[in-house]
C-alpha positions as CSV (number, residue, x, y, z in Angstrom):
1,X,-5.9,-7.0,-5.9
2,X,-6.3,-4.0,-3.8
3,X,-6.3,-0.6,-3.2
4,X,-5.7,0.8,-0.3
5,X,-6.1,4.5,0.8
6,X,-3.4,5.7,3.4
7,X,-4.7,8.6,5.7
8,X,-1.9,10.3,8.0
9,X,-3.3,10.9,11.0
10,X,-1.1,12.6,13.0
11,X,0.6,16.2,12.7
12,X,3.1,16.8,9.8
13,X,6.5,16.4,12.7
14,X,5.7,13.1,13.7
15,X,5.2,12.0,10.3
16,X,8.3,13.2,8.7
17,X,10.5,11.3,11.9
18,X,8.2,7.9,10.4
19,X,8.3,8.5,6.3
20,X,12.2,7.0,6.5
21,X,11.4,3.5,8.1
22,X,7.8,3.7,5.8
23,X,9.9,4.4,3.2
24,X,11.8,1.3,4.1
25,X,9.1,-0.9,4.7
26,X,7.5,0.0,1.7
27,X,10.9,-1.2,-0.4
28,X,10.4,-4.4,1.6
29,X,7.0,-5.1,0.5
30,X,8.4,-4.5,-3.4
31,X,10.9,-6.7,-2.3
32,X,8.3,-9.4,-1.3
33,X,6.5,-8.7,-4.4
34,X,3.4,-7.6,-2.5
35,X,3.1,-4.0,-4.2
36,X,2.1,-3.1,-7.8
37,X,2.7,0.8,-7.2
38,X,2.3,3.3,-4.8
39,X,2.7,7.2,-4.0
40,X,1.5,10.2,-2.2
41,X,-2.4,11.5,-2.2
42,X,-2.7,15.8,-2.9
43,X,-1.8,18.0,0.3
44,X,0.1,15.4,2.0
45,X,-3.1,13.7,2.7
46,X,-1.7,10.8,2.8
47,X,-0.6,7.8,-0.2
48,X,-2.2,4.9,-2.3
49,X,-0.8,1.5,-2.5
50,X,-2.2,-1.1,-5.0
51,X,-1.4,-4.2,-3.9
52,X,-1.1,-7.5,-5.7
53,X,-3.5,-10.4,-4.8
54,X,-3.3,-12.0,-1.3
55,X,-5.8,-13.3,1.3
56,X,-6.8,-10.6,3.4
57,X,-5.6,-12.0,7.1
58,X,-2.0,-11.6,5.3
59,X,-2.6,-7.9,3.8
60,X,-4.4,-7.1,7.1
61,X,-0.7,-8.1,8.6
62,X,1.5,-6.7,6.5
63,X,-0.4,-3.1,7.1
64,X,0.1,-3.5,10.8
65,X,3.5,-3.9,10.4
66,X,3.4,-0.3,8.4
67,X,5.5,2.2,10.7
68,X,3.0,4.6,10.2
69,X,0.5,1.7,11.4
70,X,2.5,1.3,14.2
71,X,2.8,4.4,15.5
72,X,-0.8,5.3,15.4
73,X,-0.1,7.8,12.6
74,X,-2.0,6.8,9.3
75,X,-5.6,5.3,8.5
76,X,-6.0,2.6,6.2
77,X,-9.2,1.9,3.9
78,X,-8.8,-1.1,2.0
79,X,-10.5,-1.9,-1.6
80,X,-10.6,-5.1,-2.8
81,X,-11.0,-5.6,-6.6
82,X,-10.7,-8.0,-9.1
83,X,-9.0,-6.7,-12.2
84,X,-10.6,-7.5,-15.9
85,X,-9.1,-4.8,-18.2
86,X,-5.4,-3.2,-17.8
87,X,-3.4,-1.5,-19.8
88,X,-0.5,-3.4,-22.6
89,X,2.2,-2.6,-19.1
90,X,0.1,-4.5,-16.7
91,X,-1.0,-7.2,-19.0
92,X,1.7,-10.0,-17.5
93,X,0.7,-8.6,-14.0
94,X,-3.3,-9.2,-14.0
95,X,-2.6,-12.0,-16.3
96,X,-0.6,-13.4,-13.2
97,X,-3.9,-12.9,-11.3
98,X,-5.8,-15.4,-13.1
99,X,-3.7,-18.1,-12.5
């Protein structure tokens, strides 16, 4: 799995014209099954996206295809992690993982 910490780069205008097609993209990759959960950092800083398992050529591609990636408005840090304890909600998910 992994976490990945969303920075917005670029001055509050420009990022409310890109949150709509984000906020589209992002329904995509729960479409796709690629995101666990996701939401907004304090301040606006930016958001957090936990992502389900994937090699990371095709998480490095699906970021770039991020609107906000796009238009040179957000930072990405990515965490990779392997999970070993969740809670009873997440059991199926990281049992999924082990397979």
């Amino acid at each position: 799995m992994y976490v990945v910490l969303v920075t917005y780069t670029a001055p509050v205008p420009a990022l409310d014209y890109a949150l709509p097609d984000h906020a589209e993209w992002l329904a995509k990759q729960y479409e796709q099954n690629h995101l666990v959960t996701s939401g907004r950092r304090d301040l606006r800083r930016g958001e957090v996206l936990v992502v389900r398992h994937m090699s990371r050529l095709k998480l490095d591609a699906m970021l770039a295809s991020d609107p906000l990636a796009l238009g040179h408005l957000a930072s990405y840090e990515v965490i990779e992690f392997e999970a070993s304890r969740t809670c009873h909600e997440l059991y199926a998910v990281n049992e999924l993982l082990a397979t």
